[in-house]
Every structure is written in C-alpha cells, then in structure tokens.
Residue frames as qw, qx, qy, qz and C-alpha x, y, z in Angstrom:
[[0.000, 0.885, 0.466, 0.000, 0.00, 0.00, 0.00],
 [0.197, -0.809, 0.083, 0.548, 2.85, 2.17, 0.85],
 [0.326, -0.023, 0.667, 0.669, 4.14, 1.55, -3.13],
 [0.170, 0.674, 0.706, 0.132, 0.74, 2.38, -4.14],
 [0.113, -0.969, -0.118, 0.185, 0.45, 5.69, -2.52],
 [0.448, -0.589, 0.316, 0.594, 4.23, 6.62, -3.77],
 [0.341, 0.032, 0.582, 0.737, 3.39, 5.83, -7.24],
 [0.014, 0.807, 0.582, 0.096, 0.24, 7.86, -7.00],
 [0.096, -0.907, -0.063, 0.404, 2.08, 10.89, -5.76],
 [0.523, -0.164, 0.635, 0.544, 4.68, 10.35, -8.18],
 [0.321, 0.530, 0.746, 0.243, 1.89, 10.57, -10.61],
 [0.051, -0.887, -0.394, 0.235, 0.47, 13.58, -9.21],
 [0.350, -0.704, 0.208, 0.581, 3.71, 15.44, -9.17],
 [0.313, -0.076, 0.638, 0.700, 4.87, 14.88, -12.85],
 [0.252, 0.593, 0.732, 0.221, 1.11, 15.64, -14.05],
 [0.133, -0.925, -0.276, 0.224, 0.82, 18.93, -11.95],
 [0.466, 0.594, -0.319, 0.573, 4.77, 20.04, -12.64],
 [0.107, -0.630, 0.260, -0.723, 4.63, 20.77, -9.05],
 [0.408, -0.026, -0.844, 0.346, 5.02, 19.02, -5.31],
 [0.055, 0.095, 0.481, -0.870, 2.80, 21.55, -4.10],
 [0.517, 0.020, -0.225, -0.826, 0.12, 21.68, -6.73],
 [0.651, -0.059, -0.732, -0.191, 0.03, 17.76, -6.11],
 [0.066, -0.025, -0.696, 0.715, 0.03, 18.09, -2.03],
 [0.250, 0.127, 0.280, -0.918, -3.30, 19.64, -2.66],
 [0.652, 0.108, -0.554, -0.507, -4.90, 17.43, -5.11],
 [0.607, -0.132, -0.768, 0.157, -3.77, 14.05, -2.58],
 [0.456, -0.743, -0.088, -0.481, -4.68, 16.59, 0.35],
 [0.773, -0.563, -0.165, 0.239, -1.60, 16.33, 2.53],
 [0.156, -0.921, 0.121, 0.336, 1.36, 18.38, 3.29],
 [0.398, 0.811, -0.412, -0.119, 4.03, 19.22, 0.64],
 [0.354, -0.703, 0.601, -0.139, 6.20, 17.23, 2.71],
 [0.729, -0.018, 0.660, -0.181, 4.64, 13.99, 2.47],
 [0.705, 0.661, 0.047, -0.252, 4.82, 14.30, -0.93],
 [0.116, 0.835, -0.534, 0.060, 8.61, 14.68, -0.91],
 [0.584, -0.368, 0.714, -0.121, 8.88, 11.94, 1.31],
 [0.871, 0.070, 0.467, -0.131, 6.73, 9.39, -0.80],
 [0.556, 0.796, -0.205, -0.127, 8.69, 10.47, -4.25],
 [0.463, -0.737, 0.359, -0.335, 11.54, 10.10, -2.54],
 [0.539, -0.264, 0.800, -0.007, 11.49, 6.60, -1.00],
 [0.810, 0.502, 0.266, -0.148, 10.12, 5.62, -4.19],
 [0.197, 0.846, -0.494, 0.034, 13.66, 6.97, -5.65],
 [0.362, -0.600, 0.669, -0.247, 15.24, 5.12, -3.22],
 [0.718, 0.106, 0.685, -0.064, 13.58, 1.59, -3.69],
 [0.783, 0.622, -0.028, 0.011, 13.87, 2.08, -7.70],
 [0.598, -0.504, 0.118, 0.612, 17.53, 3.09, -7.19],
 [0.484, 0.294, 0.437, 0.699, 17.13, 5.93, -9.49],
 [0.023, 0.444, 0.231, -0.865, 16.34, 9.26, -10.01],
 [0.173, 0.608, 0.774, 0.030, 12.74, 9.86, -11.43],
 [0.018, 0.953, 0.302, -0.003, 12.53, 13.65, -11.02],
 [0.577, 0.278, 0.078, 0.764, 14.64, 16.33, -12.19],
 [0.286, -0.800, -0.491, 0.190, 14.66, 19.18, -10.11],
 [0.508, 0.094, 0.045, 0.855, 15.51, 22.61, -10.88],
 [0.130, -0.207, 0.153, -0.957, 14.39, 25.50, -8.80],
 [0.647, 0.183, 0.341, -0.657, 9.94, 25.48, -8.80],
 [0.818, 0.261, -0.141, -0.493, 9.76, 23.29, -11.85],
 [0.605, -0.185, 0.768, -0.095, 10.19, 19.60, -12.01],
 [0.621, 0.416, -0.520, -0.413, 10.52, 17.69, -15.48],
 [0.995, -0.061, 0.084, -0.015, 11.08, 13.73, -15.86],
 [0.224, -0.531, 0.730, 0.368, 14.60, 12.36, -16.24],
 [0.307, 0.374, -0.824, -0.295, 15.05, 9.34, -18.74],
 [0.275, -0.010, -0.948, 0.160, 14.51, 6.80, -16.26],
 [0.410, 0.285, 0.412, -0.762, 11.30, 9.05, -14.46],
 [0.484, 0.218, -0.430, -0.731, 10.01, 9.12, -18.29],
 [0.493, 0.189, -0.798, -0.291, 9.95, 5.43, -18.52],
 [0.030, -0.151, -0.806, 0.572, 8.63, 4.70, -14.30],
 [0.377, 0.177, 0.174, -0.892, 5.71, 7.51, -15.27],
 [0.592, 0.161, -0.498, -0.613, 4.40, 5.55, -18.19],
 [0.378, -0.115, -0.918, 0.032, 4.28, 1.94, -16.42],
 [0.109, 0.042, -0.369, 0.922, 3.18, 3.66, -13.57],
 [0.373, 0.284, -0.229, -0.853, 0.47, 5.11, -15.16],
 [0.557, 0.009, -0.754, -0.348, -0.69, 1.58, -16.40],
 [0.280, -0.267, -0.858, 0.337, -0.73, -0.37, -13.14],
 [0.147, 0.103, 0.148, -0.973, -2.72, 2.64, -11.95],
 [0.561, 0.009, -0.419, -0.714, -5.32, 2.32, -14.64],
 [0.537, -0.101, -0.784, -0.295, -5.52, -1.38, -14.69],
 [0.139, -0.186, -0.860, 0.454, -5.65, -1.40, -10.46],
 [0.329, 0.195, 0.271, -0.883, -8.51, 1.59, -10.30],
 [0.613, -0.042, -0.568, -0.548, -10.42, -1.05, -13.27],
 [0.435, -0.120, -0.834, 0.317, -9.99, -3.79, -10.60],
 [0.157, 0.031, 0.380, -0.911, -11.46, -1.24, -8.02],
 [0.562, 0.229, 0.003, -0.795, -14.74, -0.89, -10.18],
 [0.583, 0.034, -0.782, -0.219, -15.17, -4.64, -10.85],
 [0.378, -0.249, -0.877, 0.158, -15.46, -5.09, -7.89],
 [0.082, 0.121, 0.261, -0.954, -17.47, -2.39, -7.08],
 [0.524, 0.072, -0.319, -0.786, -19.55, -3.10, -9.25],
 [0.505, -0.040, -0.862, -0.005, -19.52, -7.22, -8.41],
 [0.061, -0.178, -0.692, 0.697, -20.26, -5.90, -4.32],
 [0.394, 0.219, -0.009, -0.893, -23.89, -4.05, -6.17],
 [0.686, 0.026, -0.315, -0.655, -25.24, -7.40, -7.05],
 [0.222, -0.069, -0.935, 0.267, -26.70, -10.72, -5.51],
 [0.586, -0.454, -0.517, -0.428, -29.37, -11.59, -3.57],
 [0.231, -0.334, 0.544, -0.734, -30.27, -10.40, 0.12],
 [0.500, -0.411, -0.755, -0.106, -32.48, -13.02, 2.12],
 [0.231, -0.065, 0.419, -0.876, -34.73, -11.37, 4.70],
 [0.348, -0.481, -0.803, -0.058, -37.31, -12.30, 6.65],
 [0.014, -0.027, 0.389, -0.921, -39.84, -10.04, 8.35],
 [0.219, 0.277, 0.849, -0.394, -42.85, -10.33, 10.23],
 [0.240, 0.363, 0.899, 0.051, -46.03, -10.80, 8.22],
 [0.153, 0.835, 0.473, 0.236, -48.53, -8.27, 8.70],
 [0.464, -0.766, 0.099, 0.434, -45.98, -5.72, 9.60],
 [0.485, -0.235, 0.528, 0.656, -44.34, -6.10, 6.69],
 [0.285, 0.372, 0.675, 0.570, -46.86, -5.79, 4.46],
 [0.244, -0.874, -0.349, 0.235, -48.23, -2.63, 6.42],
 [0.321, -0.875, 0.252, 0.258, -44.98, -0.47, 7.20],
 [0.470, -0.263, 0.660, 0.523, -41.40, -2.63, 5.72],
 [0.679, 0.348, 0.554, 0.333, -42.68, -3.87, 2.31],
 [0.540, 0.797, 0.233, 0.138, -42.98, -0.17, 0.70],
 [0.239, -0.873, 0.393, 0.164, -39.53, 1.08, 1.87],
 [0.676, -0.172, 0.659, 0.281, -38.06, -2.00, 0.28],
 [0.657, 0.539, 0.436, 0.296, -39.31, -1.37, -2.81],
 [0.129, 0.983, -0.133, 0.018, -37.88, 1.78, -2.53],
 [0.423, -0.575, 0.665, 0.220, -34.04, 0.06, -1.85],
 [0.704, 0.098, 0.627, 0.318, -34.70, -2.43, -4.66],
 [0.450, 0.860, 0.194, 0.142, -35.44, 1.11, -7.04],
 [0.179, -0.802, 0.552, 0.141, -31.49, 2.61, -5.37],
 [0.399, -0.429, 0.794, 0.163, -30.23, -0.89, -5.50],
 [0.906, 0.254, 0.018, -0.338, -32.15, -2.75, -8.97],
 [0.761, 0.236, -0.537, -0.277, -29.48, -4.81, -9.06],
 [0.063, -0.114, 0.861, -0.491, -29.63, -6.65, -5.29],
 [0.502, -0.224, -0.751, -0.366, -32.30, -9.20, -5.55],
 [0.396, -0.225, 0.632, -0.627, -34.31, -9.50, -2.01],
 [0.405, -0.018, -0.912, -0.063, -35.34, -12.83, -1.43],
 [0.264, -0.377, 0.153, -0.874, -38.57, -11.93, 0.88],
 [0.444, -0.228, -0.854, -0.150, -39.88, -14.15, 3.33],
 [0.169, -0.346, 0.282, -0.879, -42.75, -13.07, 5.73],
 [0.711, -0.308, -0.620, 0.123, -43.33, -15.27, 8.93],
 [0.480, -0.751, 0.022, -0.452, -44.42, -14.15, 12.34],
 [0.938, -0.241, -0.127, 0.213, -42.52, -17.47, 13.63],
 [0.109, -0.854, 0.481, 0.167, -39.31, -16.34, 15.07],
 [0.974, 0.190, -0.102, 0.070, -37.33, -18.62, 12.73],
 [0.618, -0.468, 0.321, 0.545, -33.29, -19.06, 13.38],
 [0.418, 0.852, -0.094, -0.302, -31.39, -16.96, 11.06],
 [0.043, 0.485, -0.829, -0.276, -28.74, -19.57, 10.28],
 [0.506, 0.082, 0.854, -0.086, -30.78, -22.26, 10.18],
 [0.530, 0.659, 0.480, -0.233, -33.00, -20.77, 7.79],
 [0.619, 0.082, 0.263, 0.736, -30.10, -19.49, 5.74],
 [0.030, 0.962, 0.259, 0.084, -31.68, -15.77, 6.11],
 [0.410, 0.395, -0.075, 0.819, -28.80, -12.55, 5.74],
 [0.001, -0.032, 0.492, -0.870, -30.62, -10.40, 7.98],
 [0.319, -0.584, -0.745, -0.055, -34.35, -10.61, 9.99],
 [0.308, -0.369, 0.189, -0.856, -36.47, -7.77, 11.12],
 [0.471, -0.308, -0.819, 0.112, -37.99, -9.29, 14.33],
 [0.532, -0.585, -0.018, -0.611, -40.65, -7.72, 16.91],
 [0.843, -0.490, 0.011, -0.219, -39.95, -8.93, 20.41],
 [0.720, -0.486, 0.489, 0.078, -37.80, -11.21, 22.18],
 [0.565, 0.635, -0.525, -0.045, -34.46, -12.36, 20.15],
 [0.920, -0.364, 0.144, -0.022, -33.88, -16.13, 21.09],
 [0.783, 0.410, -0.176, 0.433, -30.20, -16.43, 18.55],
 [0.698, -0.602, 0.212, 0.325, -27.24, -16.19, 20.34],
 [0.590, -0.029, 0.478, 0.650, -23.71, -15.43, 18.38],
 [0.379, 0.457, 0.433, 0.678, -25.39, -12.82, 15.91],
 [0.197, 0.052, 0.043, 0.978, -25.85, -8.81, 15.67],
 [0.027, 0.653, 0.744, 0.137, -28.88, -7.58, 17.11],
 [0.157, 0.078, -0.038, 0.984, -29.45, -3.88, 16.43],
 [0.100, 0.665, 0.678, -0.297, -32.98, -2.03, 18.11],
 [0.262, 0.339, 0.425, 0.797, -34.76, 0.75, 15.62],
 [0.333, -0.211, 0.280, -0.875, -37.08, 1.87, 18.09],
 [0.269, 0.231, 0.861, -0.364, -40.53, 0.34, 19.91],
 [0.274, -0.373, -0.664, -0.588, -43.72, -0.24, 18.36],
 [0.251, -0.136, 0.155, -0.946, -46.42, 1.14, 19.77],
 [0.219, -0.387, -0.836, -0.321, -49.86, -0.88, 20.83],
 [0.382, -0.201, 0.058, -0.900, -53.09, 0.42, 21.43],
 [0.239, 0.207, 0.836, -0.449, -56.24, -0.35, 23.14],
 [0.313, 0.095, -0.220, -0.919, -59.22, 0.16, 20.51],
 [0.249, 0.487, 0.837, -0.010, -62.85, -1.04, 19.69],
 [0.170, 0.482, 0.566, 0.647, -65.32, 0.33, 16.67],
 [0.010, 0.148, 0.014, 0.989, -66.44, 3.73, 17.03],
 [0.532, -0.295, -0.409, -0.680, -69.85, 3.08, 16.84],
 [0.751, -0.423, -0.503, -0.061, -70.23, 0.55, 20.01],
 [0.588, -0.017, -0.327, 0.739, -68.55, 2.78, 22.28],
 [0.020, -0.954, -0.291, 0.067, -69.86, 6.07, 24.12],
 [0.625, 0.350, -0.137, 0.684, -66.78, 8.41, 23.28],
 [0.272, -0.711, 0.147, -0.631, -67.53, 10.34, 26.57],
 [0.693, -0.623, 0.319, -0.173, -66.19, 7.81, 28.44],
 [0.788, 0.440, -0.386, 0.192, -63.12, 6.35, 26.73],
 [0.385, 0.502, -0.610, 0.476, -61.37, 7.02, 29.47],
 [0.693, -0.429, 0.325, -0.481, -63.63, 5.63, 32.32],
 [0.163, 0.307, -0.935, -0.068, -61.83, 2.24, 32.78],
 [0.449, 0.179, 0.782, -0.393, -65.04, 0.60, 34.66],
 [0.577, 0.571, 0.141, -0.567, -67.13, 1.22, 32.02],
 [0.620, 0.482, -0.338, -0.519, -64.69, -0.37, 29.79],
 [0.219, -0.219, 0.949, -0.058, -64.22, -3.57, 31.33],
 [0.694, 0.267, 0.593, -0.309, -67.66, -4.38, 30.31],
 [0.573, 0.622, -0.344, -0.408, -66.83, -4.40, 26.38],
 [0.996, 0.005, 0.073, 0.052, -66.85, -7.86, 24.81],
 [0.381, -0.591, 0.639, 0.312, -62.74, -8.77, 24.09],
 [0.862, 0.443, -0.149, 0.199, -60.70, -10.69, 20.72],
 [0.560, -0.744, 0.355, 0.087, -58.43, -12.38, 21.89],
 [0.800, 0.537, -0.216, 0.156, -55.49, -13.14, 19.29],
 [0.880, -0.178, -0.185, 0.401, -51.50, -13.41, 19.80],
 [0.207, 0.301, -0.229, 0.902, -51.31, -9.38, 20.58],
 [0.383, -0.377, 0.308, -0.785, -53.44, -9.44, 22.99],
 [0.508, -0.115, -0.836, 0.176, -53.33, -12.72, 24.90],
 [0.625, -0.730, -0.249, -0.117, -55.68, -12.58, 28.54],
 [0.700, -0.166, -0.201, 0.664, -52.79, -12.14, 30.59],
 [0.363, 0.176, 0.248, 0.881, -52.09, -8.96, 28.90],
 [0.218, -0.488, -0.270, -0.801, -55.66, -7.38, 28.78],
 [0.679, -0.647, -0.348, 0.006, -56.21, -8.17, 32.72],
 [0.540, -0.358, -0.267, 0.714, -53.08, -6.80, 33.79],
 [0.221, 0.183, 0.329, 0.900, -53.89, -3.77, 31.61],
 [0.354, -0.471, -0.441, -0.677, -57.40, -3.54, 33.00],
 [0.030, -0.189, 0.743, -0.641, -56.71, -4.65, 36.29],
 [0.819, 0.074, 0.108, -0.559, -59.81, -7.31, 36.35],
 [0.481, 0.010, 0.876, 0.030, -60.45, -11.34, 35.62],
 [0.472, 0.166, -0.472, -0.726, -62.11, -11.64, 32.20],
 [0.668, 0.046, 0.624, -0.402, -65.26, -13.74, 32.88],
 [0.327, 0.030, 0.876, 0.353, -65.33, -16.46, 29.71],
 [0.328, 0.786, 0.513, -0.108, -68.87, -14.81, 28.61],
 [0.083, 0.934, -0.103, -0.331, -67.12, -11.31, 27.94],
 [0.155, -0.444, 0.620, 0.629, -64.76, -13.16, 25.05],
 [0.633, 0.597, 0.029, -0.492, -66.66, -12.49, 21.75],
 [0.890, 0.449, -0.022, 0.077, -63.52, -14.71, 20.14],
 [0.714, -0.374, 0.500, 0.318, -60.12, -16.49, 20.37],
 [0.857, 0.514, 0.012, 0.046, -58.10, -16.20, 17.32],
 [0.902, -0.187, 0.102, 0.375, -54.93, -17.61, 16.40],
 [0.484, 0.220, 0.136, 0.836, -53.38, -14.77, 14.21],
 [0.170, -0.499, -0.242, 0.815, -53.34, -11.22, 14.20],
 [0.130, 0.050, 0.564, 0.814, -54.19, -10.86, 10.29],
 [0.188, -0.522, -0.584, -0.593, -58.14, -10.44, 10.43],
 [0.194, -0.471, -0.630, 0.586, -58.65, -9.03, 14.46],
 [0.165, -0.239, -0.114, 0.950, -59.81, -6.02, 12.55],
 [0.396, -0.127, -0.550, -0.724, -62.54, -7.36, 10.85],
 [0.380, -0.356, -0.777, 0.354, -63.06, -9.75, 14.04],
 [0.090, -0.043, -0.052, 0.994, -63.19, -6.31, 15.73],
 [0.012, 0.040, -0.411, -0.911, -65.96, -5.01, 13.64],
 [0.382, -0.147, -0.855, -0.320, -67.61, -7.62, 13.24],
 [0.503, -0.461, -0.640, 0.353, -68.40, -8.57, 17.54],
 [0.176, -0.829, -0.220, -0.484, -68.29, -5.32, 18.28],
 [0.720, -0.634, -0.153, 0.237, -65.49, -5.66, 20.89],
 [0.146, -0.913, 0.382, -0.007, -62.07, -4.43, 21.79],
 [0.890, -0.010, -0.124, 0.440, -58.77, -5.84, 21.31],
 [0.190, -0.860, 0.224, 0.417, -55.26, -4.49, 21.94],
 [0.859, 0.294, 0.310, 0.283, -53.14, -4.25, 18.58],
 [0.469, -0.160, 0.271, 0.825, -50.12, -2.68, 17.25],
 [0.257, 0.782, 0.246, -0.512, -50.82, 0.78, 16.37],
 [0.064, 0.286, -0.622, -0.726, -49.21, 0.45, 12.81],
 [0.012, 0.206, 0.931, 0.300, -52.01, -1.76, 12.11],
 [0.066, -0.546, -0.687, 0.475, -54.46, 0.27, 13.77],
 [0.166, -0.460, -0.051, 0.871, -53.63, 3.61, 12.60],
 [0.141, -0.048, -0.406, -0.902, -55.36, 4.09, 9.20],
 [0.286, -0.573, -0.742, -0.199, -58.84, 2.84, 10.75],
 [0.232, -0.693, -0.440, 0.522, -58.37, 4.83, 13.53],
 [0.060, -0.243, 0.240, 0.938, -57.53, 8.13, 11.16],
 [0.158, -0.176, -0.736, -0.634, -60.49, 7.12, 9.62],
 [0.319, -0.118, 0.475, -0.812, -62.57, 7.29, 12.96],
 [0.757, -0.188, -0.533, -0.328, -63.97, 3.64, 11.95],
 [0.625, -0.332, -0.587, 0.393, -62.08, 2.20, 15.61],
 [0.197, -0.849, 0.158, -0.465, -61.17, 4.70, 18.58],
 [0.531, 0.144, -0.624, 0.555, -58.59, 4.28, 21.37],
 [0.687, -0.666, -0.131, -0.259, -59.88, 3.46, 25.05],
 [0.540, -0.764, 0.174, 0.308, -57.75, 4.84, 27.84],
 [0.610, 0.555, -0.140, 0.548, -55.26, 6.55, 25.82],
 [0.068, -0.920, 0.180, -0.341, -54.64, 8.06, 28.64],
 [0.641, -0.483, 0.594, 0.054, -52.57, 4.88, 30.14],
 [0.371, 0.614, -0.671, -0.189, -49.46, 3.28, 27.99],
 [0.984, -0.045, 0.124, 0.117, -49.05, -0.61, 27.23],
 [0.703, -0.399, 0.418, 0.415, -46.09, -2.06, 26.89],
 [0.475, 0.788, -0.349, -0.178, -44.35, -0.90, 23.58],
 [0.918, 0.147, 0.234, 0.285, -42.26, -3.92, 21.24],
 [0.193, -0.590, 0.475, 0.625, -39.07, -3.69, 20.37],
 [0.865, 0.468, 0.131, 0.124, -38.14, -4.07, 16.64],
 [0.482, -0.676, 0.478, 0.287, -34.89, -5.28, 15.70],
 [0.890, 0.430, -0.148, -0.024, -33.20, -6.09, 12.76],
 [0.806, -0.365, 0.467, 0.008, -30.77, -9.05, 13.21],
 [0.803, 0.556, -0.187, -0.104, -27.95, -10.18, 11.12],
 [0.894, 0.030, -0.205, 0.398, -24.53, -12.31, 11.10],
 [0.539, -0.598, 0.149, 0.574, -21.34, -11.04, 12.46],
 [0.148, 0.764, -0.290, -0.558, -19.62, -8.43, 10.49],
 [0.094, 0.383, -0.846, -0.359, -17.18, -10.78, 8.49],
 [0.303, 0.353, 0.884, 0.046, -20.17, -13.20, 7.50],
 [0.426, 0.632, 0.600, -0.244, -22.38, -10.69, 6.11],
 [0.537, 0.491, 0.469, 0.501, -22.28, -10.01, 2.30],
 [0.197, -0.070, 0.140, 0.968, -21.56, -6.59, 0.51],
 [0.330, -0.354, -0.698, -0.529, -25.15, -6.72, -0.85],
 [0.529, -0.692, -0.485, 0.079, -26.66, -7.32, 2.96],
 [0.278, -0.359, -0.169, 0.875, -24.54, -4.27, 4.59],
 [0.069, -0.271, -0.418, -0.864, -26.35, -2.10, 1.82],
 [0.430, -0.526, -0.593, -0.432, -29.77, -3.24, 2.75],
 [0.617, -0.387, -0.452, 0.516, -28.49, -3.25, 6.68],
 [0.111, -0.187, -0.094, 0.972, -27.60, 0.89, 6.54],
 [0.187, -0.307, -0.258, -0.897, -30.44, 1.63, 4.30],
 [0.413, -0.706, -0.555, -0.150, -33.20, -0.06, 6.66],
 [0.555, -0.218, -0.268, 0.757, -30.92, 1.98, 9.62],
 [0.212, 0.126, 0.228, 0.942, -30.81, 4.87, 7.84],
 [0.326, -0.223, -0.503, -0.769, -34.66, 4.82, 7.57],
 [0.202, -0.269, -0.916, 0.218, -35.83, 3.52, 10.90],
 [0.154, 0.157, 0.441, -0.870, -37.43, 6.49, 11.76],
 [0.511, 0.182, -0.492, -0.681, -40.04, 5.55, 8.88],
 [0.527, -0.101, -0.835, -0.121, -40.62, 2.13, 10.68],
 [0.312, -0.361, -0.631, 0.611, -41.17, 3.21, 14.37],
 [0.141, -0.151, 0.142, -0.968, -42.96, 6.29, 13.54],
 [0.075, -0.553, -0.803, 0.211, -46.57, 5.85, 15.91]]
C-alpha cells in the first residue's frame, strides 16, 4: 500500500509540474509528498525527477517509471470498479414479520430495490421467530424477544400498541372511564393474549365477555368489527382505521407495553456486501418504521 500511494504521488507530481500543486490534489502536506517520491527513488535506485528551482521535469529513467506507472494505476482503479460493481449485485435473504411487513417494511423496500435494482431481495414473511442460520436468512427484522445467540442484534425503536374497539359501540364520553370499559366484549389473538388485557385492566375476564379467540393477528380487525369488541393491537395496524374514525382508542390516557423491533444479522465478516447495503439503508430509515 505504501508503493501504491508513492506511485500515485509520483503521478500527481509529474502531471501537476509541481510538489505543491500535487500536495493539494492528494490533500496532505508538501512534505509527504517529498517523502513518498523520494522513497520511491530510493527503492527504484534511481532518479525519477529532475529538479531545478519550482519546476520539475522527468529524467530518462522518471520518463519510462511515469508511463508503467500510469498503467498499473489504470488497470488497479479497473480492478477497483469490478469489484465495485460485483459488491452491487446478488441476492439479500430477509425475513420479516407478516402483517408488519406488508403494512410499514414492504414499501420502503421497494424503494431500496429502485437505489439498488441490481440486489435481488429474497422476501420471506413469517411471524414465527425462525433461526437466522438455520433458515439461511442474511438479515431478519424481528418484533420482540431475540432467542439467537452469536449474531448482531441492532434495536430501531418500539412499536407502539393500542387499546381500541369500533367507534360506533362505544360512548366516546367515556373512553377514558376504565369501569365502564371492562364491560366491552374482548378478541383475543396473539397481541393481545388474557394475561395482557387483565393486567392492563386490572380485572379477571369472565369467559362470557370473550366475543372470540383467534390464532393470528391478520383479520382481528374485521373480528373487531364484526363482535363489536375491543382488542389491543399494534398501532401500525391500527392507525389508518383509527384516522379514519372507523375504531377509537380506550384509555389513551394509560401506555401498554411498547415492542421492540430489531433487525438481526450475522457477524460483520459473515455478512455479504449486498446485505450491509440493505443493513444501513433499513438503519438509515428507521425512523419511517417506528414512527406511531
């Protein structure tokens, strides 16, 4: 590297005519310049530059260093952009969670696959927390608890969840009377498990007051609707009914628990040129995922 950077100033100097004009171009002091010319002298045993006063010409033997020089240059800075270009394509596996994704993640991606069109994303969307080596996944956006051990887990901020139930079965002069809303039927799904909506309500839910048990989170909003009850559910999923003033949030004036969301990927030296891209740009952009 230290040959590299001698035959680069080397370069500089004979192009500019000048040790100074080239100091400023490689942005370091005059000196260093001297130096790298110099030892570069030294390790050719010859003299390259012909000095005489301010101006600087080639010798004989400079003439003939400038021009090879000058090649290896080229051919290394082509090498550069091969692989510059070689690190801009492949295929990213990623997994992220379901109806999250297709809410909030999926349209920011398509916006990385219009920066990046040629880094394939290999999308797989599963609520399961699957192992990211097992499953041969590059990097996993994951809500909640991170069971992997050994790998990079970075937090983008908390999700937000809300109490809510349809506008219409609800007096909105008492949203914040909490008796009043224990008596609203309940859906109960895998954000908002009994546990959860008793400590949150301080109360025993009586088996009569659940309108319905369901296993995912993907339809609680038609469930919802339907029964006329409350659930609690991430407020990305909430938010465009509630802007719409089809649900409403009961007791906004007390906070659940807020999810993390992480996105998870190998150690440094495991994780592709292709996955570091996608890795800064979701970074870059978390505020866009976490915004409540």
């Amino acid at each position: 590297m230290d040959t590299l950077k001698q035959l680069q100033a080397f370069i500089h100097v004979v192009e500019a005519s000048s040790f100074s004009l080239a100091a400023d171009e490689l942005e370091v002091a005059n000196g260093i310049v001297s130096k790298w010319v110099h030892n570069l002298e030294s390790m050719l045993g010859c003299q390259l530059l012909v000095r005489k006063g301010n101006s600087v010409s080639l010798s004989n033997r400079g003439a003939e260093v400038y021009r090879q020089a000058s090649e290896l240059l080229n051919s290394y800075q082509k090498l550069l952009n091969v692989a510059a270009e070689n690190q801009s394509k492949g295929m990213v596996r990623l997994c992220i969670p379901r109806i999250y994704g297709d809410i909030v993640l999926f349209p920011l991606l398509l916006t990385f696959c219009t920066m990046y069109p040629d880094i394939m994303l290999d999308i797989h969307m599963s609520d399961q927390k699957k192992s990211i080596f097992k499953n041969g996944y590059d990097v996993v956006l994951r809500i909640g608890d991170i069971p992997e051990q050994d790998v990079v887990a970075r937090c983008l901020g908390n999700l937000s969840v809300v109490l809510v139930a349809p506008i219409d079965c609800v007096d909105i002069n008492r949203l914040t009377d909490k008796e009043y809303i224990k008596k609203i039927p309940v859906i109960l799904h895998n954000n908002c498990r009994r546990n959860c909506l008793e400590r949150f309500l301080d109360m025993k839910l009586n088996e009569s007051q659940v309108a319905m048990q369901i296993s995912s989170s993907h339809n609680v909003l038609k469930a919802v609707q339907t029964k006329k009850a409350m659930t609690i559910i991430p407020y990305y999923q909430a938010k465009e009914a509630l802007l719409r003033r089809e649900l409403v949030q009961l007791l906004p004036n007390l906070k659940l628990t807020s999810k993390a969301l992480n996105i998870i990927y190998p150690n440094r030296e495991f994780v592709s040129p292709q996955a570091k891209k996608l890795i800064n740009f979701i970074v870059d952009n978390h505020s866009e995922l976490v915004t409540s």
